[in-house]
Backbone bond lengths (Angstrom), bond angles and torsions (degrees), N, CA, C in turn:
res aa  C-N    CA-C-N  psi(-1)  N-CA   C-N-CA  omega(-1)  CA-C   N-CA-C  phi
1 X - - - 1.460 - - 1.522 108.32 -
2 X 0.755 134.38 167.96 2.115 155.02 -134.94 1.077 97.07 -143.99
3 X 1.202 107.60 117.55 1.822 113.78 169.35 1.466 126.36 -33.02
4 X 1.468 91.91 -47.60 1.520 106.95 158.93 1.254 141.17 -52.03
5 X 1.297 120.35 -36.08 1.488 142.03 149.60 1.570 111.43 -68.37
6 X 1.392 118.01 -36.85 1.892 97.21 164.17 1.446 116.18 -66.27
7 X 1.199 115.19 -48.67 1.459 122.37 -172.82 1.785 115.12 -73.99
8 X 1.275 116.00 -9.85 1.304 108.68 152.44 1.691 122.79 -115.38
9 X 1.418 105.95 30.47 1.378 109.97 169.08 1.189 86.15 -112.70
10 X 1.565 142.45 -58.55 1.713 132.71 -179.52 1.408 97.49 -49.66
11 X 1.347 122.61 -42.16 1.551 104.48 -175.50 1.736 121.64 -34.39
12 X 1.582 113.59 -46.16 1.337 139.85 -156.36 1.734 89.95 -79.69
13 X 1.012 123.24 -38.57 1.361 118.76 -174.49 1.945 120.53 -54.24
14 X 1.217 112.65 111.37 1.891 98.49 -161.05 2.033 91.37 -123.41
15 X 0.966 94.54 151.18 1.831 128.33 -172.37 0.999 98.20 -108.94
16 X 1.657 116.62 123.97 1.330 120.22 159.67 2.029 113.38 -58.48
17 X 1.089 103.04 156.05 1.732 104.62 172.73 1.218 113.44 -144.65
18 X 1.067 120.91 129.11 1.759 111.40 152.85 1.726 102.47 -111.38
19 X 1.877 97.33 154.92 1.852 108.90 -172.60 1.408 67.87 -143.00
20 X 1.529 92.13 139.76 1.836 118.77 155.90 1.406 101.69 -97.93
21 X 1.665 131.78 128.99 0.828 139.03 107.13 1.664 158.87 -0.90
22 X 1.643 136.61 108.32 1.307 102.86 -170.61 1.593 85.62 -155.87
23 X 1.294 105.50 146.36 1.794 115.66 150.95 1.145 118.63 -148.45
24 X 1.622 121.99 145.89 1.076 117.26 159.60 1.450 110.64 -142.61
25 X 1.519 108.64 71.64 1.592 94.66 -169.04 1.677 82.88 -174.15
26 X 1.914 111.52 106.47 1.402 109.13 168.19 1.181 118.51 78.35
27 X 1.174 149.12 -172.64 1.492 132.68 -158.09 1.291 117.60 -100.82
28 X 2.000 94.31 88.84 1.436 122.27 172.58 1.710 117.76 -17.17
29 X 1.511 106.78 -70.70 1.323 98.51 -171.96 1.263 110.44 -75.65
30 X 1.377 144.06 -10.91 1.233 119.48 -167.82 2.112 106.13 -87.59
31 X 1.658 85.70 -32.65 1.763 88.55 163.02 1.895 116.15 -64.19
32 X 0.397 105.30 -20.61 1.892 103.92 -178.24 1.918 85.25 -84.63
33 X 1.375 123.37 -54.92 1.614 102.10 -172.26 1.388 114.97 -63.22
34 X 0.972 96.40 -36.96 2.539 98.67 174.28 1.391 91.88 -52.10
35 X 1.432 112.80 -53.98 1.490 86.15 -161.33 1.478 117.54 -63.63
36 X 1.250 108.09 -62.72 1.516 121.57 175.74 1.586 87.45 -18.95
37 X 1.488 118.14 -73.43 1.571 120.05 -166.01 1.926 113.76 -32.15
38 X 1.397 80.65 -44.85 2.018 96.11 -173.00 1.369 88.76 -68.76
39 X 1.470 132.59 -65.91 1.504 113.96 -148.45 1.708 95.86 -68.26
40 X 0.846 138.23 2.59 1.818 127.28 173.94 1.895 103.44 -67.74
41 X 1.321 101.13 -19.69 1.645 112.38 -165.85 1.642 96.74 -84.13
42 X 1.723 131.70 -33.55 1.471 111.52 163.68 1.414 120.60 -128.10
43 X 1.267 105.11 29.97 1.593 128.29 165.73 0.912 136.12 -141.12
44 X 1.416 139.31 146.52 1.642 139.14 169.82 1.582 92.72 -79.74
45 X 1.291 115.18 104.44 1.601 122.96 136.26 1.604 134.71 -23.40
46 X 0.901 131.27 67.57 1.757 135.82 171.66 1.724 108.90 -60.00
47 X 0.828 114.45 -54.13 1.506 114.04 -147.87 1.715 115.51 -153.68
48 X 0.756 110.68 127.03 1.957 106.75 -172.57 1.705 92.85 -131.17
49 X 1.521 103.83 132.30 1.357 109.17 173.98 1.592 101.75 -69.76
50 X 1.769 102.50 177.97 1.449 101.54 172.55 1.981 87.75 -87.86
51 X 1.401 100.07 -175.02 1.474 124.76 -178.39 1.230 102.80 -96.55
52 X 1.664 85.48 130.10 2.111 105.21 179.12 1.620 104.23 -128.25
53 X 1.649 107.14 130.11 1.375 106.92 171.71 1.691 118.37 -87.25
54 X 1.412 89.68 114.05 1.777 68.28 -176.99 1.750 104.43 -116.91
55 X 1.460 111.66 -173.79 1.429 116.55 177.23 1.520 109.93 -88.27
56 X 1.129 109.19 166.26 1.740 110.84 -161.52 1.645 99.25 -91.01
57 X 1.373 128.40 146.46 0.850 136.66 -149.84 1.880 107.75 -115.49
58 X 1.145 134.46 83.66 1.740 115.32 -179.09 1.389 98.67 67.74
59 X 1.468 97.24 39.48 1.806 105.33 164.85 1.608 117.48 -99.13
60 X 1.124 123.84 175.68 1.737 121.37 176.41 1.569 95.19 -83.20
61 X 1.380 122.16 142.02 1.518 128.12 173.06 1.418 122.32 -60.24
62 X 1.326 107.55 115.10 1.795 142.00 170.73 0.757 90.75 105.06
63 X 1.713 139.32 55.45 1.479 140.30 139.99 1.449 107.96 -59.64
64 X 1.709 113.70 130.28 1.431 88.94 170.15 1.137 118.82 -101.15
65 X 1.680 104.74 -168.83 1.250 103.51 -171.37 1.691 122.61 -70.04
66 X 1.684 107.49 162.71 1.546 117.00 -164.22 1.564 89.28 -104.87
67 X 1.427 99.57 160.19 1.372 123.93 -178.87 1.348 89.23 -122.73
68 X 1.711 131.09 124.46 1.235 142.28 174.70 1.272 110.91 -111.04
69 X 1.636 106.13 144.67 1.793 121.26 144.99 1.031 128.14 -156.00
70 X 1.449 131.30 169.44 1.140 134.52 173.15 1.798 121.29 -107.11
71 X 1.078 140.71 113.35 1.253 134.63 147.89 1.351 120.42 -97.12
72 X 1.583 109.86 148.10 1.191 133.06 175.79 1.347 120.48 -125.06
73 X 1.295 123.12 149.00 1.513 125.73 -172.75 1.672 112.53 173.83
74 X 1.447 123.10 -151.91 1.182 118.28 -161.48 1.688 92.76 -147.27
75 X 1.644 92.57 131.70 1.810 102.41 167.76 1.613 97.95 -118.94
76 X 1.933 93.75 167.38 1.379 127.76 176.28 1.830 96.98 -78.92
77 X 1.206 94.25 -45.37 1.632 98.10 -160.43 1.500 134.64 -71.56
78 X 0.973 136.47 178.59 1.550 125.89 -155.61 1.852 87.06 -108.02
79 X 1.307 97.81 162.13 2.020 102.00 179.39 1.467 112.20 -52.87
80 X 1.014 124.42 -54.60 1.393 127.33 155.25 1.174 129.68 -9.91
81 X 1.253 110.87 -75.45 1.355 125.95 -155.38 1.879 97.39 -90.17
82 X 1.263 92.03 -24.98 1.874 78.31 -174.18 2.214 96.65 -104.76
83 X 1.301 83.58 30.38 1.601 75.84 170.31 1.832 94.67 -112.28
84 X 1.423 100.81 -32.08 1.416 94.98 -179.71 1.488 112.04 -73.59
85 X 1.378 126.84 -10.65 1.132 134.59 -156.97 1.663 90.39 -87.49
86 X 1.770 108.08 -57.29 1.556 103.10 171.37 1.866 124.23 -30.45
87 X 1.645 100.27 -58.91 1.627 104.52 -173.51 1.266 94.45 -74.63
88 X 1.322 149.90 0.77 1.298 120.68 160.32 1.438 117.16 -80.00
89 X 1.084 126.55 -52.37 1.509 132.81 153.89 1.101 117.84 -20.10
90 X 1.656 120.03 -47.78 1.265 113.10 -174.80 1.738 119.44 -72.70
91 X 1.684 93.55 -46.30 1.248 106.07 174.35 1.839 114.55 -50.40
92 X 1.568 123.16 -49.25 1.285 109.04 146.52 1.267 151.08 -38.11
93 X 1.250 126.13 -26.56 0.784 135.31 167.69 1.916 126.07 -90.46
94 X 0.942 111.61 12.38 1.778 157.90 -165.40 1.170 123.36 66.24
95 X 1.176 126.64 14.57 1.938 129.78 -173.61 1.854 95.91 -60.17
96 X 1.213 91.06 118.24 1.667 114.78 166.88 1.345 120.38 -102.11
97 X 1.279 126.42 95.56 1.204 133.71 178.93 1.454 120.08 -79.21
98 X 1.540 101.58 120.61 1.348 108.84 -166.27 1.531 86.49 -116.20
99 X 1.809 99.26 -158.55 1.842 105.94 -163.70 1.892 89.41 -108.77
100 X 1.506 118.25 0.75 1.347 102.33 165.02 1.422 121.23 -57.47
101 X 1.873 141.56 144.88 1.354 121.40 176.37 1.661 80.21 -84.12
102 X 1.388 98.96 164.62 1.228 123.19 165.06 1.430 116.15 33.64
103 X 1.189 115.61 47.63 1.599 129.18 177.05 1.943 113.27 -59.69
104 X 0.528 171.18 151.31 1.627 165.45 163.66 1.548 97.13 -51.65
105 X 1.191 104.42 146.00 1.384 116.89 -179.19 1.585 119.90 -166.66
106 X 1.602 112.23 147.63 1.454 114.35 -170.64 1.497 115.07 -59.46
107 X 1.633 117.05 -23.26 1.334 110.73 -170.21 1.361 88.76 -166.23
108 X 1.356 106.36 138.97 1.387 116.09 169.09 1.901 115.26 -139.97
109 X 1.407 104.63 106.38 1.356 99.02 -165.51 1.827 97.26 -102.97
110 X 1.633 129.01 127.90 1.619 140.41 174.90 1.816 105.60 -103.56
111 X 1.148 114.22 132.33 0.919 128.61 -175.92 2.221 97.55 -103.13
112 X 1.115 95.98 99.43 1.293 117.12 -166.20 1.444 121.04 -84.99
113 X 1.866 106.32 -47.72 1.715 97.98 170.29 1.433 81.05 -162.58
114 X 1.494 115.48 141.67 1.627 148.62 177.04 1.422 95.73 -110.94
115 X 1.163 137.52 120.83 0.976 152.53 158.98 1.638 103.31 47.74
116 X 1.785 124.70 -121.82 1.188 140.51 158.16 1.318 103.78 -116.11
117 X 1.074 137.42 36.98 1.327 146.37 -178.47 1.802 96.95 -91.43
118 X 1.348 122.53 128.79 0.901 143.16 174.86 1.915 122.81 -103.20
119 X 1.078 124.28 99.25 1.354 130.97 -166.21 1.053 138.06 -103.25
120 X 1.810 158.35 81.60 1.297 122.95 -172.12 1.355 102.81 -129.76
121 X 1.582 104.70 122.34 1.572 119.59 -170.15 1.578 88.72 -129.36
122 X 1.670 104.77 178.65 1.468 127.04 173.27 1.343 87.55 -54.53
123 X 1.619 118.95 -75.03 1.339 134.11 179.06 1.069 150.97 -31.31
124 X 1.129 89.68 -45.24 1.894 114.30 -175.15 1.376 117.32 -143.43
125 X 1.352 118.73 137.91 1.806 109.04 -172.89 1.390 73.70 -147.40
126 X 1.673 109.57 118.66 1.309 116.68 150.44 1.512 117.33 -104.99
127 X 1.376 129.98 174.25 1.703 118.13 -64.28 1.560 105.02 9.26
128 X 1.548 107.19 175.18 1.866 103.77 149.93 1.412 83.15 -110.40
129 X 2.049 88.33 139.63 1.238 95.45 171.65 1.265 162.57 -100.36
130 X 1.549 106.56 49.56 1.480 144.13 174.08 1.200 110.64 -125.49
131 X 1.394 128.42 -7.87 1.477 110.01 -177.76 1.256 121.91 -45.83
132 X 1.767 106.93 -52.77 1.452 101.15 -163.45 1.538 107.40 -70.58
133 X 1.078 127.97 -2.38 1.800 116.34 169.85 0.972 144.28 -91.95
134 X 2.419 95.82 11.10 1.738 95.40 177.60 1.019 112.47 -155.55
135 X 1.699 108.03 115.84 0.744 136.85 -166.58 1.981 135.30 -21.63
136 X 2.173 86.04 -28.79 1.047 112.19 -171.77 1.323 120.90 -70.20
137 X 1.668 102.38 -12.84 1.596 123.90 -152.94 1.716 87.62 -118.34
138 X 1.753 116.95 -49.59 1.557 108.37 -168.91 1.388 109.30 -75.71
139 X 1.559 147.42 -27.43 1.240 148.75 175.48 1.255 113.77 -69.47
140 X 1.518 136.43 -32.39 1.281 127.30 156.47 1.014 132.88 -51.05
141 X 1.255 106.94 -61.45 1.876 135.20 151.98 1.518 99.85 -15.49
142 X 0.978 107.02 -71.27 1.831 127.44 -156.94 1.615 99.71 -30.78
143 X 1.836 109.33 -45.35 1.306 110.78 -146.81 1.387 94.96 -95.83
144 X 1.424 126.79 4.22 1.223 117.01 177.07 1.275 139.91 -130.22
145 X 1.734 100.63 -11.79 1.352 125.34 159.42 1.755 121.55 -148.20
146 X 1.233 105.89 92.54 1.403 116.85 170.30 1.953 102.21 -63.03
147 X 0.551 133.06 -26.52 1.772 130.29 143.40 1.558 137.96 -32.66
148 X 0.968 62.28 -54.51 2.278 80.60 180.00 1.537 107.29 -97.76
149 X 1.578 116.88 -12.96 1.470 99.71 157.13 1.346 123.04 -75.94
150 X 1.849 111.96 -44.11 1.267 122.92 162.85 1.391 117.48 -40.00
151 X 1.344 126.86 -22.44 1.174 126.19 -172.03 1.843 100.37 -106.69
152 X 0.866 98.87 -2.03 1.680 101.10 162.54 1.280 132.04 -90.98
153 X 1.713 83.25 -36.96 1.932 89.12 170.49 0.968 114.05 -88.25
154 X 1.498 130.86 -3.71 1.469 123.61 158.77 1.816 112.26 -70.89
155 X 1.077 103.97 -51.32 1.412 96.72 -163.82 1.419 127.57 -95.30
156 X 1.780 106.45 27.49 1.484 125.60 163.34 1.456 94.77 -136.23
157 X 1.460 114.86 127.55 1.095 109.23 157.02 1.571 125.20 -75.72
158 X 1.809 116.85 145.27 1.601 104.67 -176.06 1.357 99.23 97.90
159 X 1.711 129.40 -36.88 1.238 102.13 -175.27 1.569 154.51 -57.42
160 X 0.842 122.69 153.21 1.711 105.79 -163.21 1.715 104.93 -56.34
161 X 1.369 120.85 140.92 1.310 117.83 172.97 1.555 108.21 -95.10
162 X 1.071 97.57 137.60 1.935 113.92 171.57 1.038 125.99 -130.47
């Protein structure tokens, strides 16, 4: 077999994903639809929660409020590469990452669960490891994969069951 023929038979190979969604800065919903729009560019789209306003979470004071969701669907790409693929999107779309945590921002896309692939790098920690503790991230979820919560409460102990 031809290098070429491995790398476009792994090409064909696709990972389930779920990414949480977030804005709170300027016109919330129309930033959550770009993105949705952008993530069609390194994912097949399945399922998009509806939109939840929630309160900001271990934010700096008079953060406002976030507009949340969850989508789920299926990539070509390896965790890596479609995590960098997320912060590029974001960064397109203008998110400036500074050293504030959780500063307000136009778009904030979390890469939440890659398949059952289990991860912990500088970079990347799959699960992410706060999902299961907010609310903002498990109620979206809820409406679109009763799967990937189950797979949350497996792989935190304590986590809330849904």
């Amino acid at each position: 077999m031809s290098t070429s023929s491995r790398t476009r038979s792994t090409s064909s190979i696709t990972s389930p994903v779920v990414v949480a969604l977030g804005s709170n800065l300027g016109d919330r919903r129309y930033h959550l639809a770009r993105a949705i729009d952008a993530l069609g560019s390194i994912m097949r789209v399945v399922r998009v929660s509806s939109i939840h306003e929630t309160a900001p979470v271990d934010a700096p004071s008079g953060s406002p409020p976030f507009l949340n969701m969850a989508v789920v669907g299926y990539t070509t790409l390896d965790a890596s590469t479609f995590l960098r693929a997320l912060h590029a999107i974001e960064h397109r779309m203008g998110r400036i990452r500074r050293r504030v945590r959780n500063e307000p921002r136009i778009i904030d896309l979390d890469l939440i669960l890659f398949g059952a692939y289990r991860v912990r790098s500088a970079a990347l920690t799959i699960p992410h490891p706060r999902a299961h503790l907010r609310p903002f991230v498990l109620d979206p979820l809820a409406e679109c994969s009763t799967p990937a919560i189950a797979f949350l409460n497996r792989a935190y102990d304590g986590a809330p069951k849904r």
